[in-house]
Every structure is written in structure tokens, then in C-alpha cells.
C-alpha positions, 0 to 999 in steps of 0.5 A: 613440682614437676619441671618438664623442658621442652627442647628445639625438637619439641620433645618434652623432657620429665627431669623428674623421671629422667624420660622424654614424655608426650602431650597425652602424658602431659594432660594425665598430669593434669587429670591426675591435679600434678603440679608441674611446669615446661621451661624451655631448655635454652632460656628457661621461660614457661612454656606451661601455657603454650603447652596446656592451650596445645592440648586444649587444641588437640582435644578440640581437633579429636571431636572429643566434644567441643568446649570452646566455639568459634562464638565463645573464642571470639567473645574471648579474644574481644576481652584482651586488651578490654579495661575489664579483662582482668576480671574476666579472667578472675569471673571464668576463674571462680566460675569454673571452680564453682561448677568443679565444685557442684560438678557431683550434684550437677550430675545426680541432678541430671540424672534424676531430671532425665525425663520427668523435669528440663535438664535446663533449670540446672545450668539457669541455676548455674547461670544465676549463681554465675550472674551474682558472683558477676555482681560482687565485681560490677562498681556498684559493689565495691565491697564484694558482697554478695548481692543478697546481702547487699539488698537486706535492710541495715538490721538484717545485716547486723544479726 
């Protein structure tokens, strides 16, 4: 793992390559998937998150397309502090990955939809998949099945 220590000058140090780095550097790290982590220089805390939301920022300030509206930041904010902020974090988490993971599919879809079909019904599919992962976390299933399988009769189940 990569360690970076951010000094008093806000300059980010790679001691791994023995040179000051930038944030554009910093966030080719991520896309390239490098683990790494910015300590402060003075009391070793982990600044990564700091560092990763300063990107986050940048990248909205650019017009580079905007992830995060003012209506998703907010809903956000709502949840800190909320009895179920821990499972948002782990819902955003796993949705994510979900959509990283479909991220080639979702694309060729797209593409093959342009024109003939609604480029919609692949985000409501998303949004369906979203919906039933949602459901393993809501109380009626403490297990964490997945809803499907918790509809199929008892039978079912046991083949």
C-alpha cells in the first residue's frame, strides 16, 4: 500500500516514490485501483477521505458532469445521525459495486437500445435490482435472503 503524507503546506508526499504528487495524481491512483493512504505528517491520522471528497469536489467544480446534486447531497446528509445510516452506507456500497460490475452490459445495452427501444428500462432494471438488495436489510428479513427466495413456497426451497 501506498502511503502519501500530507504536510502543513498542503502538499501531498508519495514516500513510496520519493516525490511531492498532486490530487490529479492522487485520483490516477485510484483509476488505476492502487491502494493507498494520506496520513498527516504531524500526527499520522488518515486524511484519505478528506483527500478523496477534495477530489470529489474538484471534479464536480470542472463541469465534468455532475454525480452528486444538491437533492442527492442533501437526502445524504439527512441520513448522518439517522438509526439507519449504517446500512446506507453499506445499500450505496453494494449498489455501486453492482452497477461496476454490470457497468459493460449496461453500456452494450445502451448502445443497442439508442433509437429503437427507452434507454430507461435499463436504469428501472438497475433500480429493481437496487430495490431487492434494499429488501435483505429491511426487518422483515432477518436472514438477508433475497426476496425471491423468501416468497417460494417451503418446497421450493428445500430442492
Amino acid at each position: 500500500m501506498r502511503i502519501l503524507r500530507k504536510y502543513t503546506n498542503r502538499r501531498l508526499y508519495d514516500t513510496s516514490r520519493s516525490c511531492y504528487v498532486t490530487l490529479d495524481d492522487v485520483k490516477q491512483l485510484v483509476l488505476n485501483g492502487e491502494a493507498f493512504k494520506v496520513e498527516d505528517s504531524k500526527t499520522g491520522n488518515d486524511l484519505t477521505r478528506n483527500i478523496l471528497l477534495q477530489i470529489i469536489s474538484e471534479q464536480e467544480a470542472q463541469g465534468h458532469g455532475t454525480l452528486l446534486t444538491n437533492q442527492v447531497l442533501q437526502q445524504l446528509i439527512r441520513f448522518y445521525g439517522d438509526s439507519m445510516q449504517g446500512m446506507m452506507s453499506q445499500y450505496l456500497e453494494q449498489s455501486i459495486a453492482s452497477f461496476l460490475e454490470h457497468q459493460d452490459r449496461i453500456r452494450d445495452q445502451m448502445q443497442t437500445m439508442m433509437g429503437a427501444a427507452n434507454p430507461l428500462t435499463v436504469m428501472n432494471r438497475i433500480a429493481d435490482r437496487n430495490m431487492q438488495m434494499w429488501g435483505m436489510f429491511s426487518p422483515e428479513n432477518p436472514e438477508g435472503k433475497p426476496q425471491e427466495e423468501q416468497k417460494k413456497p417451503a418446497d421450493e426451497n428445500a430442492k
